[in-house]
C-alpha positions as CSV (number, residue, x, y, z in Angstrom):
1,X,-62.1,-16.1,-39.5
2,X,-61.0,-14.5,-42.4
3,X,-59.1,-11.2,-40.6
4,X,-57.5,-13.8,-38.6
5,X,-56.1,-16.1,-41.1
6,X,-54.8,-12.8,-43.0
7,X,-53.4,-11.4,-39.5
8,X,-51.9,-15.2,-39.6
9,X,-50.4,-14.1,-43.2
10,X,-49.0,-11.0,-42.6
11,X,-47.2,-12.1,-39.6
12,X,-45.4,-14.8,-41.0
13,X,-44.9,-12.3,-44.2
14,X,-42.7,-9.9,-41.2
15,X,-41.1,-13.1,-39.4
16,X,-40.0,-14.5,-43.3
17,X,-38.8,-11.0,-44.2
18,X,-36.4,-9.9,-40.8
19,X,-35.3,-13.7,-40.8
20,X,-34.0,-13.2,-44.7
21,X,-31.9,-9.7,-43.4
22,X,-30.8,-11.0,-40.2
23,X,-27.4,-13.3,-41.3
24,X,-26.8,-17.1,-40.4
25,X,-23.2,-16.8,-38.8
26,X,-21.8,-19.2,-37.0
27,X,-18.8,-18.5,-33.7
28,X,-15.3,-19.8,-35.0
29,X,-13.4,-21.7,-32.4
30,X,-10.9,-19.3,-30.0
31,X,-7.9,-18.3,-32.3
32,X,-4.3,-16.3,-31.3
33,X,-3.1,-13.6,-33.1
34,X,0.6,-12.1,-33.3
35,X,1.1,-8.9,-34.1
36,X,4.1,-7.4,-35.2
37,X,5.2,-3.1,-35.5
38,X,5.9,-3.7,-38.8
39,X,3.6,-6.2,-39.9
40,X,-0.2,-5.7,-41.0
41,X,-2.7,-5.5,-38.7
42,X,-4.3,-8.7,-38.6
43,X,-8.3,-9.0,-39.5
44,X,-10.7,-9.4,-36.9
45,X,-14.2,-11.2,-38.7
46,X,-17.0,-9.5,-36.9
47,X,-20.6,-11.0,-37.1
48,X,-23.6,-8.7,-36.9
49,X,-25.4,-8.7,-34.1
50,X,-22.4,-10.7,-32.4
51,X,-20.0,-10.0,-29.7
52,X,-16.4,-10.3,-30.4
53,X,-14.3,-10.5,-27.1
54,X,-10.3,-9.4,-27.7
55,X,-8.3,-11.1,-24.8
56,X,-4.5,-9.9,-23.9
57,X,-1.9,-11.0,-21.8
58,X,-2.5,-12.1,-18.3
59,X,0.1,-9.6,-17.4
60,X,-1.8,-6.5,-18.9
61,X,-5.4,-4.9,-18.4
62,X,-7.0,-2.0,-21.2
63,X,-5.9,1.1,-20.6
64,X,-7.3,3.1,-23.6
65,X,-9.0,2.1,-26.7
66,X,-9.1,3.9,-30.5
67,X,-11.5,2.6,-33.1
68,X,-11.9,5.0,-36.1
69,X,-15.4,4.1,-36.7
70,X,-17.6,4.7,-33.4
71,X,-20.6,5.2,-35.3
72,X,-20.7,1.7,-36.8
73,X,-19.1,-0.1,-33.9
74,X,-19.2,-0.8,-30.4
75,X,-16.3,-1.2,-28.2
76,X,-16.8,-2.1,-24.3
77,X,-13.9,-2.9,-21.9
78,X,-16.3,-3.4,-19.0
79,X,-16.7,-0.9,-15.7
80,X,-13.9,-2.3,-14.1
81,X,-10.0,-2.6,-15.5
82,X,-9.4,-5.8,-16.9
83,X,-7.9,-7.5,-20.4
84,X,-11.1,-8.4,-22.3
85,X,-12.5,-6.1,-24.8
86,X,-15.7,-6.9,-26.5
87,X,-16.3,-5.6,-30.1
88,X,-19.6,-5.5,-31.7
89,X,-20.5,-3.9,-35.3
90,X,-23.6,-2.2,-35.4
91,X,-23.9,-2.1,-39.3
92,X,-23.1,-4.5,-41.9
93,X,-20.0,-4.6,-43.8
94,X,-18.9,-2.3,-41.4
95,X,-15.2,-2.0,-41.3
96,X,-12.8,0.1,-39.2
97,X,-9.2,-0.3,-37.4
98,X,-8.7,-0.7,-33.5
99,X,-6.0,0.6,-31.2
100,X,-5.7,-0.8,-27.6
101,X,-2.7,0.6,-25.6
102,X,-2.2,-1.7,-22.3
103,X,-1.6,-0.3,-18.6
104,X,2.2,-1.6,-19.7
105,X,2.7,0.7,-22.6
106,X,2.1,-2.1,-24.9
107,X,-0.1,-1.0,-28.4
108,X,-1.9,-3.3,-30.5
109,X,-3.4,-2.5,-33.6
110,X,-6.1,-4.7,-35.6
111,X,-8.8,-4.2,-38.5
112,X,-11.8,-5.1,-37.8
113,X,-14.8,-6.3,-40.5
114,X,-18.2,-7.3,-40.4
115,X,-18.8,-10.4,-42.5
116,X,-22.0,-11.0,-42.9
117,X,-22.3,-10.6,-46.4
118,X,-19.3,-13.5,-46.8
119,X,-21.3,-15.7,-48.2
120,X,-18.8,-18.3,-48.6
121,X,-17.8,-18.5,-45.0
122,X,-20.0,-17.4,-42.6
123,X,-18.3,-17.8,-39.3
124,X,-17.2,-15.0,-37.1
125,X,-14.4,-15.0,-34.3
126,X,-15.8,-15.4,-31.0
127,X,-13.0,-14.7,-29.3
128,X,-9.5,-13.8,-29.8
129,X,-6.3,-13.6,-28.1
130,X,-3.6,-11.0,-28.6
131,X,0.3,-11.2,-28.1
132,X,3.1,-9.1,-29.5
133,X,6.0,-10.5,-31.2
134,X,7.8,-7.3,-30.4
135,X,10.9,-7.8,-27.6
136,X,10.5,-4.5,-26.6
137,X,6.5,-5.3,-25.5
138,X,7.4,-8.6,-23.7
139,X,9.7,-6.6,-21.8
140,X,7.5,-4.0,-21.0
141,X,5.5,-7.6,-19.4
142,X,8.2,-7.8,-17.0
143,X,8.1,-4.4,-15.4
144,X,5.3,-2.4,-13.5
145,X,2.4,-0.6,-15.1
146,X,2.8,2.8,-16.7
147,X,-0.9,3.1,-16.8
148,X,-3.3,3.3,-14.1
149,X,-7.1,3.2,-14.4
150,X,-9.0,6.2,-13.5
151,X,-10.7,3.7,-11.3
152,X,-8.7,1.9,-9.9
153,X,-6.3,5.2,-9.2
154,X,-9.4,6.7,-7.3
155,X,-9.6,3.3,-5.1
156,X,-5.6,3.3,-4.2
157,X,-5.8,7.1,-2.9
158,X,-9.0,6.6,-1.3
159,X,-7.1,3.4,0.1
160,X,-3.8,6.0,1.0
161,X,-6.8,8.6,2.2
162,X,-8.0,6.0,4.7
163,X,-4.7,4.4,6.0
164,X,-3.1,8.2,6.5
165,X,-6.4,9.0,8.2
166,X,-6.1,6.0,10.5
167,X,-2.3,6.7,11.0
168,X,-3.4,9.8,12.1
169,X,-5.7,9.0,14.7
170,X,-3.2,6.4,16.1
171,X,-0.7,9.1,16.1
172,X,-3.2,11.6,17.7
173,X,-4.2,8.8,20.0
174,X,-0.4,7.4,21.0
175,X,0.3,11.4,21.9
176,X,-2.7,11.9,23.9
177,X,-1.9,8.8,25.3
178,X,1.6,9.9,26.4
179,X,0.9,13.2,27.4
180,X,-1.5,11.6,30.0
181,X,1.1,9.3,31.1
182,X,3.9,12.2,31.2
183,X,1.2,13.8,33.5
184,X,0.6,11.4,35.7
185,X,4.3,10.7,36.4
186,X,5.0,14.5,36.5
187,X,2.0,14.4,39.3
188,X,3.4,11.8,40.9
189,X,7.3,11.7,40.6
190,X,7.7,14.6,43.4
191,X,6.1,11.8,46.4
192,X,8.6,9.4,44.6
193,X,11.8,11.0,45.9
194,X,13.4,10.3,48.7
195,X,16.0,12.6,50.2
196,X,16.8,10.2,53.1
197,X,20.7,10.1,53.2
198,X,22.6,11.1,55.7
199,X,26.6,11.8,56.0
200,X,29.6,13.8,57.3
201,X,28.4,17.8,55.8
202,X,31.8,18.6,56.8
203,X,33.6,16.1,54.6
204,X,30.9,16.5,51.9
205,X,31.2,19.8,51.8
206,X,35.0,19.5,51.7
207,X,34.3,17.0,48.9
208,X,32.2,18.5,47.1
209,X,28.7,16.6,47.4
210,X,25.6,18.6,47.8
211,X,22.7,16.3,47.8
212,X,21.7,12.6,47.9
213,X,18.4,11.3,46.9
214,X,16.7,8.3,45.6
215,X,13.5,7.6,43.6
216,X,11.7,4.0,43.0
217,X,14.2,3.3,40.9
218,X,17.9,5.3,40.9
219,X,19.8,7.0,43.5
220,X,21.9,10.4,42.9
221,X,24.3,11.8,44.0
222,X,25.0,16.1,43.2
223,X,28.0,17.7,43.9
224,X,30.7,20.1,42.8
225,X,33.8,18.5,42.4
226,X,37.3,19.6,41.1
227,X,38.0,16.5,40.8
228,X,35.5,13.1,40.2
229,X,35.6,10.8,43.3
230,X,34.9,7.2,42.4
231,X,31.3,6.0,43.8
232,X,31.4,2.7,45.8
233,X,28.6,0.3,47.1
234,X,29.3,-1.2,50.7
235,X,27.8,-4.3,51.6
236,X,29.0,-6.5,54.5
237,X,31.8,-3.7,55.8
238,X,33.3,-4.1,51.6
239,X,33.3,-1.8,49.1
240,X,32.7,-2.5,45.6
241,X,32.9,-0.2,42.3
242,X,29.5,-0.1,40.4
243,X,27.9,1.1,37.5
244,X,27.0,4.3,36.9
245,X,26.1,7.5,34.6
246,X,28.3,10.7,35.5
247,X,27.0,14.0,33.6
248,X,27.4,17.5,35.3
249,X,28.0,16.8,38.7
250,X,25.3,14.2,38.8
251,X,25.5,10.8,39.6
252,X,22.7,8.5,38.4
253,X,22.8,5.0,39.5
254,X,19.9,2.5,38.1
255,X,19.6,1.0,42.0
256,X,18.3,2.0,45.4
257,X,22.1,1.9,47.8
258,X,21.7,1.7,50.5
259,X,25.4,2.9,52.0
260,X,28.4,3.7,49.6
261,X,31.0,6.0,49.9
262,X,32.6,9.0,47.8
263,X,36.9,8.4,47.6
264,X,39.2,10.3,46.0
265,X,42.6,10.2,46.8
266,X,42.6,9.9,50.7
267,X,39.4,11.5,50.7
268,X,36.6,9.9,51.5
269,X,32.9,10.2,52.5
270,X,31.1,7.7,53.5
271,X,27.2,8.1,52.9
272,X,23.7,5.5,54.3
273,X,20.3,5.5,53.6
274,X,18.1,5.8,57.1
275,X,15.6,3.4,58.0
276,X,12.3,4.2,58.8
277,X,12.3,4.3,63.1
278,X,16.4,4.5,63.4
């Protein structure tokens, strides 16, 4: 009963001693601060054993971050890129200055202290907004990041990694894919022509034509000319001029004709495709 009660003792002895070293501070309401190149860094009140976060403009995340004490404090801006900083002193009346440069280029420049021992006002800030009053840094706002994150750097090339990979396969995939078809028509184009045309050889030779042919699609016409005859369609005993692509003694027409003639001058050869049993 005794040991127990002096157990009892020595405990409380402990719990009254760490409670008498460990500070009573109390969070301060969210505050602003402005600072200015040629102003003096404002001052940040840091409670022991409290975390301080530092908050900057929507526009900006934490690039890098200076502190000249790293011993006493610690400064965490979180595994992935963001604005928030948090700040914690590890000692008291611990004091140091802070330099956060922002993916836009932006620096801002604070003093932090540990108050602990302020015994006449005993809150800390709990959290704290920076802005710049500096035209040249809200400008900087308005235009793209000079920074990038190491992080999220290595995510955009993997990103630019992936989508030139997958370009690649659909490239690899849209040639295979058209060598087969150049294949298959190359296989099969020969049992497409048709060289069923028939006319006078003597006045196409005197002309100049040396073959007519037609596929699913075009008939030609190949000659040697001197001179280029006009091509005409005849349908119902008329001729008619049509449309046609001329290029090195070949005529390419994008229709099956079925009779036409060659004129030029009072030349003229008259030309018909033959039917199947006539």
């Amino acid at each position: 009963m005794v040991l127990r009660l002096c157990l009892a003792v020595a405990v409380a002895g402990i719990t009254s001693a760490v409670s008498a070293q460990t500070p009573h501070l109390e969070p301060s309401a969210p505050r602003t601060v402005v600072i200015a190149d040629a102003a003096t860094p404002p001052v940040i009140r840091a409670g022991l054993l409290q975390s301080t976060l530092i908050e900057l403009p929507a526009e900006e995340k934490v690039a890098t971050v200076f502190g000249g004490d790293t011993v006493s404090w610690v400064f965490d801006a979180g595994h992935v890129a963001s604005r928030y900083l948090s700040v914690k002193p590890k000692m008291a009346d611990a004091a140091t200055d802070l330099h956060i440069v922002s993916d836009h280029g932006n620096e801002y420049t604070l003093e932090l202290r540990e108050i602990s021992s302020d015994k006449s006002n005993p809150h800390f800030d709990s959290k704290v907004y920076v802005t710049s009053s500096d035209a040249a840094a809200r400008d900087n706002l308005a235009k793209a990041p000079v920074f990038v994150p190491a992080a999220e750097a290595e995510a955009r090339e993997a990103q630019l990694r992936k989508e030139a990979d997958t370009a690649a396969k659909a490239a690899a995939a849209d040639h295979q894919a058209a060598a087969a078809q150049t294949e298959s028509f190359q296989a099969r184009y020969p049992g497409t022509l048709h060289f069923d045309y028939s006319w006078d050889q003597k006045k196409g030779g005197a002309l100049g034509i040396q073959q007519i042919w037609r596929d699913d699609k075009f008939t030609y016409l190949r000659g040697h000319f001197e001179e280029t005859p006009a091509l005409y369609e005849l349908k119902d005993g008329k001729g008619s001029l049509i449309n046609y692509d001329f290029a090195n003694g070949l005529y390419t027409v994008p229709k099956t004709i079925e009779q036409g003639y060659l004129a030029i001058g009072k030349q003229r050869v008259d030309f018909k495709q033959i039917k199947a049993g006539s």
